[in-house]
C-alpha positions as CSV (number, residue, x, y, z in Angstrom):
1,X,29.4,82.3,70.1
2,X,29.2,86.3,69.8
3,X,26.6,88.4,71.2
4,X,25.2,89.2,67.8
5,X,25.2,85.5,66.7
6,X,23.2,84.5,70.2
7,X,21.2,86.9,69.1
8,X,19.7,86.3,66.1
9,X,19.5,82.7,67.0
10,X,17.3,83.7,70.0
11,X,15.7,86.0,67.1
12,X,15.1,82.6,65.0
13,X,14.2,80.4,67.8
14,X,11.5,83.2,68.6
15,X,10.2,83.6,65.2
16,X,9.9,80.0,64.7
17,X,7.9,79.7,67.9
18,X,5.4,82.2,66.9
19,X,4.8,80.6,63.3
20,X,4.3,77.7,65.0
21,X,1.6,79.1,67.7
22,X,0.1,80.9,64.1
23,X,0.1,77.6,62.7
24,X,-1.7,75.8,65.4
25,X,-4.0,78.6,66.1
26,X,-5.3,78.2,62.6
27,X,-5.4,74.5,62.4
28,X,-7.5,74.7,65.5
29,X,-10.1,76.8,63.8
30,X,-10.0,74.4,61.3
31,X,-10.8,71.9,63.2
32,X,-13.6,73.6,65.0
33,X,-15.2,75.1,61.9
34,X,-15.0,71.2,60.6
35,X,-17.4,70.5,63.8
36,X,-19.9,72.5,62.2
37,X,-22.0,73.3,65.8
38,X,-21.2,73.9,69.4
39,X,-23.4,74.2,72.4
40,X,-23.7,77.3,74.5
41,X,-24.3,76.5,78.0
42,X,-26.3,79.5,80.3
43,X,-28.5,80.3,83.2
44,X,-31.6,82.3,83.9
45,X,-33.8,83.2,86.4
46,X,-35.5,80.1,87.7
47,X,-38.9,80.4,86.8
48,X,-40.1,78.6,90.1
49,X,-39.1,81.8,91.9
50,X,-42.4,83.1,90.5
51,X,-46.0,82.4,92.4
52,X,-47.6,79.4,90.3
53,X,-50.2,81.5,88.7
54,X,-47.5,83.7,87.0
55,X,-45.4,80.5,86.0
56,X,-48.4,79.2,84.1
57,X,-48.5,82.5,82.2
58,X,-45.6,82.6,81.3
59,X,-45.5,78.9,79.9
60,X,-48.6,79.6,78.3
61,X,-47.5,82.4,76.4
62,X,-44.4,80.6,75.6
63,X,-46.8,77.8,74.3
64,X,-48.7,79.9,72.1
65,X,-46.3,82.5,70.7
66,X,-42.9,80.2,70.6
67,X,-41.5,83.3,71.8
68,X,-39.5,84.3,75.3
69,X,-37.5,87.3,76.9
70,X,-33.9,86.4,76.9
71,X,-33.7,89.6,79.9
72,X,-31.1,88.2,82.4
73,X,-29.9,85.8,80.7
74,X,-26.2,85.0,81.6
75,X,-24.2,83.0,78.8
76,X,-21.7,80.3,81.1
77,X,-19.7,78.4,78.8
78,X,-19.4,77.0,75.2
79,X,-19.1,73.2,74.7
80,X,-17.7,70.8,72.1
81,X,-20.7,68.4,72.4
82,X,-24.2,68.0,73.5
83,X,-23.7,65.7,76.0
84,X,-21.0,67.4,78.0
85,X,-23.4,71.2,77.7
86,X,-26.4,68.9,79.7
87,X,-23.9,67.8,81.8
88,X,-22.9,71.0,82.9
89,X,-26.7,71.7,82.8
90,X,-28.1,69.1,85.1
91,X,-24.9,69.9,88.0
92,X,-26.4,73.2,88.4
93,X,-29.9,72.6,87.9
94,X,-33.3,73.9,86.3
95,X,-32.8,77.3,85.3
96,X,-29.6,76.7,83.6
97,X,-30.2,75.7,79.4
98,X,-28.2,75.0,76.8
99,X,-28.7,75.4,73.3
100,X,-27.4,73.9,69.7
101,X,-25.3,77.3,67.5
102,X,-23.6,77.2,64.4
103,X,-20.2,78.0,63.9
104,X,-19.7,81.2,61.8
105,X,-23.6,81.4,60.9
106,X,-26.5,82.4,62.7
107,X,-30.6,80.6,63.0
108,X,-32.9,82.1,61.5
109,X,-34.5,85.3,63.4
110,X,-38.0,82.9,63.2
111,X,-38.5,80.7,66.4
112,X,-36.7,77.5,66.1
113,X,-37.7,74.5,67.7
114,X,-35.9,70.5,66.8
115,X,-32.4,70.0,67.4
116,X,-31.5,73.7,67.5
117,X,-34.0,74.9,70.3
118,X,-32.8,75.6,73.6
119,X,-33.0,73.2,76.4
120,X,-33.6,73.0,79.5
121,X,-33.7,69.6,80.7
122,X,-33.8,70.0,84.2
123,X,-37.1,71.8,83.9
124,X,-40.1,70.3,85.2
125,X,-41.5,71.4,81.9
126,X,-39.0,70.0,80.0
127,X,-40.9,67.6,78.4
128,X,-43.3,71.0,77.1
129,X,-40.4,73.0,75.6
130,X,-39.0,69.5,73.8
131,X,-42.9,69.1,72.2
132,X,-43.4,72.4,71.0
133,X,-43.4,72.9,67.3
134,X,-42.7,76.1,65.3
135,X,-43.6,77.0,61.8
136,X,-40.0,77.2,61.1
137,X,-37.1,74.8,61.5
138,X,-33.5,75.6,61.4
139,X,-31.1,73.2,59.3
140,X,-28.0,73.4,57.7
141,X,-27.2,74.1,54.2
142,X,-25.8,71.1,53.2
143,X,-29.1,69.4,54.7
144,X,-31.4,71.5,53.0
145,X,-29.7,70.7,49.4
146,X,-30.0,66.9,50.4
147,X,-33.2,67.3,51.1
148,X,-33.9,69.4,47.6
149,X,-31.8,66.7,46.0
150,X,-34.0,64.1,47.1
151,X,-37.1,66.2,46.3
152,X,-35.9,66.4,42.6
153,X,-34.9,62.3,42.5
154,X,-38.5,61.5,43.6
155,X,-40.3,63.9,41.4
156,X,-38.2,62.3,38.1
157,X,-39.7,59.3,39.6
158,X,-42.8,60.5,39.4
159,X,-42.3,62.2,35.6
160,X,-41.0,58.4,34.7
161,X,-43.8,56.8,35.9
162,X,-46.7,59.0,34.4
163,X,-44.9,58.8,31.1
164,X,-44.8,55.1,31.4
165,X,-48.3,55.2,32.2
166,X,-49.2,57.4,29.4
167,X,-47.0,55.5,26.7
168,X,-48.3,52.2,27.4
169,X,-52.3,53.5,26.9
C-alpha cells in the first residue's frame, strides 16, 4: 500500500470515528433530555455550626418567608435519579442537599416547595423543610395541560348534567 493510500485510509478511519463520537454524543443528549429531570447534589454550611438561638432564626424565617440565602453554596455533582443524589447526600451528611432541576428549563423564580424543593434529608429539620407549603408549585408542562385537560372533561360534565337537569323540569 502507498503512502498516500495509507493515508487517506487513516484519513477515513479518522473521520468515521469522529462521526461516530458526533453521533453518540447526540444520542446521549437524547436520551438525557428524554429523562426530563436530574438531581443536583450540593453542600452548605451546616447550620448547626451556629449557636441555637441563631439556628431557630434562621428556620423561622425560612418558615415564614419560603425564602433562603444560597451564599456559599457549593454545587457537588449532578445525578440521574433521586435515589442515587440522597445517597450521596446521606454519606456526607446534614449540610449537604439535593434538589429536583429540569433539563433545558428552569422553576419558576417563585419559591417552590413538592417534588422540586430542595432537600436536605439528613437535617434534623428535615421533616420541617418537607412540610412547608408555598403559594406556588413547580410542574411540568405536559402536567399542567393534563391537568387543564381534566379540568375541561369535568366542567362538560357539569354543563351535561345541568342541562339534563334543566331539560327534564
Amino acid at each position: 500500500m502507498s503512502a498516500v493510500a495509507a493515508s487517506t485510509y487513516e484519513g477515513r478511519n479518522t473521520l468515521r470515528a469522529v462521526n461516530e463520537v458526533d453521533l453518540l454524543r447526540e444520542v446521549l443528549i437524547r436520551e438525557v433530555r428524554a429523562l426530563g429531570t436530574m438531581y443536583a447534589v450540593g453542600k452548605r454550611r451546616p447550620i448547626t455550626e451556629l449557636p441555637p438561638e441563631k439556628q431557630e432564626q434562621i428556620r423561622a424565617a425560612y418558615r415564614d418567608t419560603l425564602w433562603a440565602s444560597d451564599h456559599c453554596v457549593e454545587m457537588m455533582g449532578i445525578c440521574t435519579s433521586r435515589a442515587l443524589a440522597e445517597q450521596f447526600v446521606k454519606e456526607h451528611g446534614p449540610s449537604w442537599f439535593c434538589c429536583k432541576l429540569p433539563i433545558d428549563s428552569v422553576l419558576t423564580e417563585e419559591a417552590v416547595q413538592g417534588e422540586w424543593a430542595v432537600r436536605f434529608p439528613e437535617s434534623e429539620a428535615a421533616q420541617m423543610y418537607e412540610n412547608i407549603s408555598a403559594s406556588t408549585i413547580a410542574m411540568s408542562t405536559t402536567q399542567l395541560r393534563m391537568l387543564e385537560q381534566e379540568a375541561e372533561r369535568l366542567l362538560e360534565i357539569i354543563r351535561s348534567a345541568r342541562e339534563t337537569t334543566l331539560n327534564s323540569s
